[in-house]
C-alpha positions in Angstrom: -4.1 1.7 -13.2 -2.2 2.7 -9.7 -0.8 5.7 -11.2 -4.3 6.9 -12.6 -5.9 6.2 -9.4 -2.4 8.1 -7.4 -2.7 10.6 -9.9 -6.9 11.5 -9.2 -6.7 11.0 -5.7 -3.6 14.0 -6.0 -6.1 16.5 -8.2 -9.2 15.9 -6.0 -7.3 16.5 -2.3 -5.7 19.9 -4.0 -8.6 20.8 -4.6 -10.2 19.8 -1.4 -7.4 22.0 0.2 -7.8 25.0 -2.3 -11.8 25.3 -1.4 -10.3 25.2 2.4 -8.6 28.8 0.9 -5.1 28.0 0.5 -3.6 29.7 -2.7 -3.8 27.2 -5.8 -0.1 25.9 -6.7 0.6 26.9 -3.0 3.2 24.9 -1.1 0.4 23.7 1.3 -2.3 22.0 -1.6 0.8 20.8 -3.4 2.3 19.3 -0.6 -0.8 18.2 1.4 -1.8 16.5 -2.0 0.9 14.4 -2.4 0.8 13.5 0.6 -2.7 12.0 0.7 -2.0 10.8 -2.8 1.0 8.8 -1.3 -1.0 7.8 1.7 -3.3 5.9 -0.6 -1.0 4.7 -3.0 0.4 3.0 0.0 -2.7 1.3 1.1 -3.2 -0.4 -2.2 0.3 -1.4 -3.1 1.4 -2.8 0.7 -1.1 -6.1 0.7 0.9 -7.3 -2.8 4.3 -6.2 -1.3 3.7 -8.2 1.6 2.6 -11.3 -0.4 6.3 -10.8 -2.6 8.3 -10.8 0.0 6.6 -13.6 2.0 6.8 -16.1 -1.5 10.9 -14.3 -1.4 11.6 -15.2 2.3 9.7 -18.2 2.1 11.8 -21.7 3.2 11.4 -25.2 2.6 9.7 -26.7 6.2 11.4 -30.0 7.9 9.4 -31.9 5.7 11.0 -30.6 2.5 7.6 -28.5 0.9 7.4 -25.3 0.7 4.9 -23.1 2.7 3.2 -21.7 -0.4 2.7 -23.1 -3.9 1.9 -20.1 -5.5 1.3 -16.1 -4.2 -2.3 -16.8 -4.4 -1.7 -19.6 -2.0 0.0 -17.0 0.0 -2.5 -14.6 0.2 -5.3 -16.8 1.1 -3.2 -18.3 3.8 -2.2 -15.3 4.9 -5.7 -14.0 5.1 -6.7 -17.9 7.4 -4.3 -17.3 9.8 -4.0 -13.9 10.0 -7.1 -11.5 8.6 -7.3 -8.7 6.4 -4.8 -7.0 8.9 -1.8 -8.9 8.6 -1.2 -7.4 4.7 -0.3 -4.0 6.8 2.2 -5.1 8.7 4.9 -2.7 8.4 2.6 0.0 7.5 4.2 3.1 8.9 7.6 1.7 7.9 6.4 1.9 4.7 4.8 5.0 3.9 7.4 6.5 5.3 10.0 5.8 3.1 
């Protein structure tokens, strides 16, 4: 479904740059397309790489349980103690590479 939605987003900002009057299959609407397309792909894909590497990282605590029982667990915590927000950490980091 990612890939449908990456791939949509792509289409509709070339065209968005075309109307602008860039050349279609220009450098610029090819390039500026992929970009956005990235950009979003990004957003959606960052809050469940966040939760998988917290549930990797995670460490038993002095009383022997873990910190999360499942990544559900994880996200709602996360969400409690931290808000909507705290999923992004890292974000430049990340659409960067």
């Amino acid at each position: 479904m990612c890939v449908c939605v990456c791939v949509c987003v792509c289409v509709q900002a070339k065209e968005a740059i075309e109307a602008l009057g860039y050349e279609r299959g220009s450098p610029v609407p090819v390039m500026g397309g992929a970009a956005i397309a990235g950009f979003f792909a990004s957003a959606c894909s960052l809050p469940f790489d966040y939760v998988k590497t917290q549930m990797q990282k995670m460490k038993p605590g002095p009383d022997g349980k873990m910190p999360y029982s499942s990544a559900g667990d994880c996200a709602l915590k996360t969400l409690q103690q931290g808000g909507p927000l705290k999923f992004y950490t890292g974000f430049s980091t990340y659409i960067i590479r």
